[in-house]
C-alpha positions as CSV (number, residue, x, y, z in Angstrom):
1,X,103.9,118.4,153.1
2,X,101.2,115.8,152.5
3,X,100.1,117.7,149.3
4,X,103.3,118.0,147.8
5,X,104.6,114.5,148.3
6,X,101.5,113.1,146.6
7,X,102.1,115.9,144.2
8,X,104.8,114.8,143.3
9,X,104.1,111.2,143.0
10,X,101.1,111.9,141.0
11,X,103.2,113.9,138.2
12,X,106.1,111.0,138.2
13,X,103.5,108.7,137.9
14,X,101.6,110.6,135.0
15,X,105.4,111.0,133.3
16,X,105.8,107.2,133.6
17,X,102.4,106.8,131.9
18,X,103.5,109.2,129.3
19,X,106.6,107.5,128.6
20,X,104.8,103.9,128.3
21,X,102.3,105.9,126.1
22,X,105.4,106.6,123.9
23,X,106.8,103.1,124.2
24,X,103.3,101.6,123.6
25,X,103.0,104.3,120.4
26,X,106.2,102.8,118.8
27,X,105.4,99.5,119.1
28,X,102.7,99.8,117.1
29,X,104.4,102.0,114.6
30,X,107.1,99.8,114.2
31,X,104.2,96.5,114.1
32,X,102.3,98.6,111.2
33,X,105.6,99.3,109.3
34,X,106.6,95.7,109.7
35,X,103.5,94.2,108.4
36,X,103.0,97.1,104.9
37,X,106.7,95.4,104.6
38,X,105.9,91.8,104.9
39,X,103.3,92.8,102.0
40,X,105.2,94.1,100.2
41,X,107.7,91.4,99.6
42,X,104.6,89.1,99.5
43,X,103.4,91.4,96.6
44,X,107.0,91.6,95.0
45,X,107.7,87.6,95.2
46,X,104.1,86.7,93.4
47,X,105.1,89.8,91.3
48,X,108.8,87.8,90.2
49,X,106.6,84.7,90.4
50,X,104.0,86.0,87.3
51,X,106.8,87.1,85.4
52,X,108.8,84.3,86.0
53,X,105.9,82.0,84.5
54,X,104.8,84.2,82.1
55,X,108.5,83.6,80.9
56,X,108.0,80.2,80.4
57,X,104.6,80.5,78.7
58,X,106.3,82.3,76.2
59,X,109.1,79.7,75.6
60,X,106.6,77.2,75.5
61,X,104.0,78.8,72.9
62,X,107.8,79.5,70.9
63,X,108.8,76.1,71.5
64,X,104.7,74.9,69.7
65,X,104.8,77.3,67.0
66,X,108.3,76.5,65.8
67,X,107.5,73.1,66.2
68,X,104.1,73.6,64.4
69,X,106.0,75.2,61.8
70,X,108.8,72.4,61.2
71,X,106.1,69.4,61.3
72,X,102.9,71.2,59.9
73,X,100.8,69.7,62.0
74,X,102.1,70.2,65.8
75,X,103.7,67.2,66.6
């Protein structure tokens, strides 16, 4: 009877290890997935930030040309 009990105990234990296993599994799944997520909105903000300035690059050269063209000398 001795056997069994610690049997027993043994294989419930070994279950609950399994399970924590699991538990311990798919919190670092979920971690991993959260942090390739958090890079990848990092990399798509600086990505809307690039085009965003290179945006205003562009306006700005127009904005000298046309001016360089009206005055002749860029002012």
């Amino acid at each position: 009877m001795f056997g069994l009990t610690t049997t027993r105990r043994l294989r419930t234990e070994q279950r609950k290890i399994l399970g924590l296993q699991a538990q311990l599994g798919l919190a670092r799944g979920f971690r991993q997935a959260d942090e390739a997520a958090r890079q990848r909105a990092e990399q798509d903000l600086a990505d809307e930030i690039d085009a965003h300035l290179a945006t205003i690059r562009r306006a700005l050269a127009a904005e000298a040309a046309h001016t360089t063209a009206e005055t002749g000398d860029g002012r």
